[in-house]
N, C-alpha and C positions, 0 to 999 in steps of 0.2 A: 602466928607469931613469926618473925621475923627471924632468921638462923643466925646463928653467930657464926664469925668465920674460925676456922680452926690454924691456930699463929703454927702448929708443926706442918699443919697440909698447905701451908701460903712456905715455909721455910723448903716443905719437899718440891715443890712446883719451881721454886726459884733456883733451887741447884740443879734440878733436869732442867731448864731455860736456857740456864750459864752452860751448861755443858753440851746442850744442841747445837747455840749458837758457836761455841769453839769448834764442835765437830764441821758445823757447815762451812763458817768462815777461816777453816786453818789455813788455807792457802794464803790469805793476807795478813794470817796473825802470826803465822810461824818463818821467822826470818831467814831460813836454810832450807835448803833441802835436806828431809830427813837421814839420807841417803848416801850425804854429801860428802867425800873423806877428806880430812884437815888434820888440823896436832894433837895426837893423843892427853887426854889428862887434864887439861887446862880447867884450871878454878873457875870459880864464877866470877862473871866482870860484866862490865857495860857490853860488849861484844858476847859474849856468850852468857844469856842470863843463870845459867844451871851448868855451866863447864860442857865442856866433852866425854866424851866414852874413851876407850880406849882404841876403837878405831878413827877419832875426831871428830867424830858426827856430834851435833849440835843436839843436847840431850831436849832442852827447852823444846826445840821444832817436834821430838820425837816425842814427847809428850802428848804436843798440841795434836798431831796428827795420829797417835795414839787413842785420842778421847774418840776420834770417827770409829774406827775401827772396831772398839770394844763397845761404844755403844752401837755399833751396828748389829753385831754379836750376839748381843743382851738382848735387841727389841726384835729381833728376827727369828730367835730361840723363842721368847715370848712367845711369839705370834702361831707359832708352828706348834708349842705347847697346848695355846688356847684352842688351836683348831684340832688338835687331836682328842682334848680333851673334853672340849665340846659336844663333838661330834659322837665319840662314846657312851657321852651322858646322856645325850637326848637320845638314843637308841634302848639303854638301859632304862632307863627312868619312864619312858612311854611305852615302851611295847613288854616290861617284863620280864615273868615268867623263863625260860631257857636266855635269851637274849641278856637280861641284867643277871642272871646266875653266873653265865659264861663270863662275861663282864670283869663282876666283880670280884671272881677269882683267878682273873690277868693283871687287876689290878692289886691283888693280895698277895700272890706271887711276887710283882714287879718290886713292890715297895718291901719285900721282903729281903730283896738281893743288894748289897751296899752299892750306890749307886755312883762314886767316882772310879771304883776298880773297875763294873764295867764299862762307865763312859772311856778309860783309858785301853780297851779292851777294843771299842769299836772303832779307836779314834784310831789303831795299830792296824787297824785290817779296812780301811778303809783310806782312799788318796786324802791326803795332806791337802788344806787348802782351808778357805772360810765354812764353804758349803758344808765339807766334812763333819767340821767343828761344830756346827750349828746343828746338823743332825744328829750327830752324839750326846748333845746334851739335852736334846726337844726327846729323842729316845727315854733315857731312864728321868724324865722330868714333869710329866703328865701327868701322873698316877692322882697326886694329891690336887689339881684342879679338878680331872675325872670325879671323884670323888665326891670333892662338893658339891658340885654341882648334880650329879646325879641326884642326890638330897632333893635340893630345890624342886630339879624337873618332878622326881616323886609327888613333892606336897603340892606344886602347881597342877599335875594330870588330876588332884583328887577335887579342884573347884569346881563346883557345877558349871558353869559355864564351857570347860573344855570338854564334861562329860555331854553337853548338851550337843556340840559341837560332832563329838565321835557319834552319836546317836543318829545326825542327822546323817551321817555318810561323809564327812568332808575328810581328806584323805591328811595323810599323817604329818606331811611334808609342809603343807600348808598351813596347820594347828602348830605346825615346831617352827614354821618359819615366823607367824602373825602374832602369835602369843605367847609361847614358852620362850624364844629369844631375847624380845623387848623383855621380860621378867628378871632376866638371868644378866642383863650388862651392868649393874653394880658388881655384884659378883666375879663377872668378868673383869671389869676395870681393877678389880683388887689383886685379884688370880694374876695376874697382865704384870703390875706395876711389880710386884713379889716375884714373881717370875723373870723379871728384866735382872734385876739383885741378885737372882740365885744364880742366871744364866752367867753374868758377867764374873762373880765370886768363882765358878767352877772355871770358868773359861782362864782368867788370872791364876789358878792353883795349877790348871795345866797347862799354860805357857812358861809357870815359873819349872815346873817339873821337863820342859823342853817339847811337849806334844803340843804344844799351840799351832797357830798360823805364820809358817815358815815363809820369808821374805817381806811381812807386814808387821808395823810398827805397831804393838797393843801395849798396855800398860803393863799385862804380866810378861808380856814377851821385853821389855825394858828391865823389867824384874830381876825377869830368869839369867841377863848377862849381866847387868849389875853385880849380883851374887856369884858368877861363876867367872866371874874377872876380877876376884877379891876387893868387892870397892869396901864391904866393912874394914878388911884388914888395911885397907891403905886411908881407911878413914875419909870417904869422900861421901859424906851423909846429902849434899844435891845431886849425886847419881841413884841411889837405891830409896832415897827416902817420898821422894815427889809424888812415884807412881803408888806408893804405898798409902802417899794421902789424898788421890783423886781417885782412887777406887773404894776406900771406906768413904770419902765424901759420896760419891755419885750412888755405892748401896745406899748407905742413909737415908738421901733426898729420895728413891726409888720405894723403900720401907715404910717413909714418915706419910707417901702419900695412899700405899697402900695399907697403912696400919688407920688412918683416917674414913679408908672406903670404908674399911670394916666396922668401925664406930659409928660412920654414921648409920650403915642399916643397922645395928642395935637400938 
């Protein structure tokens, strides 16, 4: 039978689209340099579609140029997530005994310790910059893909076919790269999408907190001066409000597509 298409997984697809495309093309969409200093304060108008900051800088541009950054963030934490976690589970899940014990109680530990005190923890003892960020938050961020996944590789080592496989002598590397892999990228694709939403959400909590990406334009890092240049009290709801709605949009559409992976392997 033919699938029906799912209208929230077409809704998430379309707002990570829109926001790829901003992040590639902001050089042509963002009319300022984000950088740029001009007159503090200024309302929105045809010339400035979202007013200034308080140092003049054209909020709009810092936006657009904003969206690269934080999604760079998000899918590069992902990805570093995916491969630690991965890599874990197919150790655990196929070889066992000591290997998945040890394992699973780094993993039990890990998810035991609140995980933005120590992201804030490594981000302090380590140089300031993207890279930092991005391995502070792939650190305490594993644990719950590790996890799943482990699962799976378990129930897949148990089908005859991979025990036939082991029997014959073919080496382990091979069985994890030919067959437990291909198994495991729905999973993955879902882990990945949840993953980009948490990485960006923790990233925005600690740029607004001032531990972000120092000299780069992110949405929390708009955030964090919005708020600490009194824009609530002086009432400038296109300074503080923007970034606050392109980061719940951009989790959402990241959610909606992995709250779909997961439906449909059900």
């Amino acid at each position: 039978m033919r699938k029906k298409h799912n209208p929230a997984a077409i809704a998430g697809w379309c707002i990570i689209l829109a926001f790829c495309l901003i992040a590639i093309f902001a050089d042509f969409i963002a009319p300022y340099d984000p950088s740029e200093l001009g007159t503090a304060y200024l309302k929105p108008s045809a010339e400035h579609l979202l007013g200034t900051n308080d140092l003049g800088q054209d909020i709009f541009s810092e936006m657009v140029y904003g969206t690269r950054v934080s999604l760079l963030l998000g899918v590069f934490s992902a990805l570093l997530v995916s491969l630690i976690g991965t890599a874990l589970a197919l150790i655990a899940g196929y070889f066992g005994g000591t290997a998945d014990k040890t394992i699973c109680a780094v993993i039990d530990v890990a998810m035991a310790v609140p995980s933005l005190p120590l992201t804030m923890l490594l981000i302090a003892y380590l140089k300031s910059g993207m890279f930092s960020l991005i391995l502070a938050i792939s650190i305490t961020a594993w644990t719950g893909t590790a996890r799943i996944l482990r699962t799976r590789v378990k129930q897949i080592c148990e089908l005859p076919y991979i025990k036939i496989e082991k029997a014959m002598g073919v080496s382990a590397p091979v069985i994890m790269v030919r067959h437990i892999l291909p198994n495991l990228k729905d999973i993955l694709l879902t882990r990945m999408a949840l993953s980009v939403s948490g990485a960006m959400t923790t990233e925005s909590g600690l740029s607004f907190l001032g531990l972000g990406t120092y000299g780069q334009k992110s949405w929390g890092n708009i955030l964090h001066f919005a708020f600490f240049r009194n824009s609530i009290l002086r009432k400038q709801i296109w300074w503080y409000l923007p970034p606050i709605i392109c980061i719940s949009v951009a989790v959402m559409g990241f959610m909606l597509v992995g709250y779909y992976g997961r439906q449909r392997r059900e």
